[in-house]
Kinemage of the C-alpha trace (Angstrom):
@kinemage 1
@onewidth
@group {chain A} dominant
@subgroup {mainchain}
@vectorlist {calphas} color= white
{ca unk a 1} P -15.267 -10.093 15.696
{ca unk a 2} L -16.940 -8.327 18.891
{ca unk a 3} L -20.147 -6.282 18.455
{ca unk a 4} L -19.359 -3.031 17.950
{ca unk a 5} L -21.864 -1.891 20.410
{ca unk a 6} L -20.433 -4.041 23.598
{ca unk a 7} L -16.760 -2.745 22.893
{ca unk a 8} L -15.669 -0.292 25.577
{ca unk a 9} L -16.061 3.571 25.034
{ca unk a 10} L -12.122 3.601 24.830
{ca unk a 11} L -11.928 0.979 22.176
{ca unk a 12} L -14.682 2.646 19.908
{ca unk a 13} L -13.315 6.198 20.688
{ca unk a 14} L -9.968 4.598 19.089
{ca unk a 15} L -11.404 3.620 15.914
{ca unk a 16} L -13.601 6.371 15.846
{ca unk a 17} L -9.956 8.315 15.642
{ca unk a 18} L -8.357 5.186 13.179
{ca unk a 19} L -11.224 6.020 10.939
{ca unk a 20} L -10.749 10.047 10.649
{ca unk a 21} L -7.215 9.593 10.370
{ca unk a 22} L -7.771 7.011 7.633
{ca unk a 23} L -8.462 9.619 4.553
{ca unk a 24} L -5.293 11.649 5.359
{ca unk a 25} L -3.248 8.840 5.836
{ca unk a 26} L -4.280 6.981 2.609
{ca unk a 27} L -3.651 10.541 0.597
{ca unk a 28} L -0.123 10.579 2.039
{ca unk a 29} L -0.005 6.968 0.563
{ca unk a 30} L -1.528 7.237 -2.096
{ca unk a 31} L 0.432 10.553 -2.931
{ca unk a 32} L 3.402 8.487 -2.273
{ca unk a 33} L 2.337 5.483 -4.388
{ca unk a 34} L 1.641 8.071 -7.522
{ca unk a 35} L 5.019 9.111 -7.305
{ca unk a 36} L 6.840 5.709 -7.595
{ca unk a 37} L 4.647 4.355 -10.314
């Protein structure tokens, strides 16, 4: 693992993104998930 702080501004503006994205993407999952079980 690399310290968060000495990653690049690209690299923590990408999971700065990853992490909003990460609620709407686990409700489409988790949406999907409900309907199969």
């Amino acid at each position: 693992m690399v310290d968060w702080d000495k990653l690049p501004k690209a690299e923590k503006q990408k999971d700065i993104d990853i992490a909003e994205n990460i609620i709407p993407m686990m409700q489409s999952i988790g949406l999907r998930v409900y309907k199969t079980i």
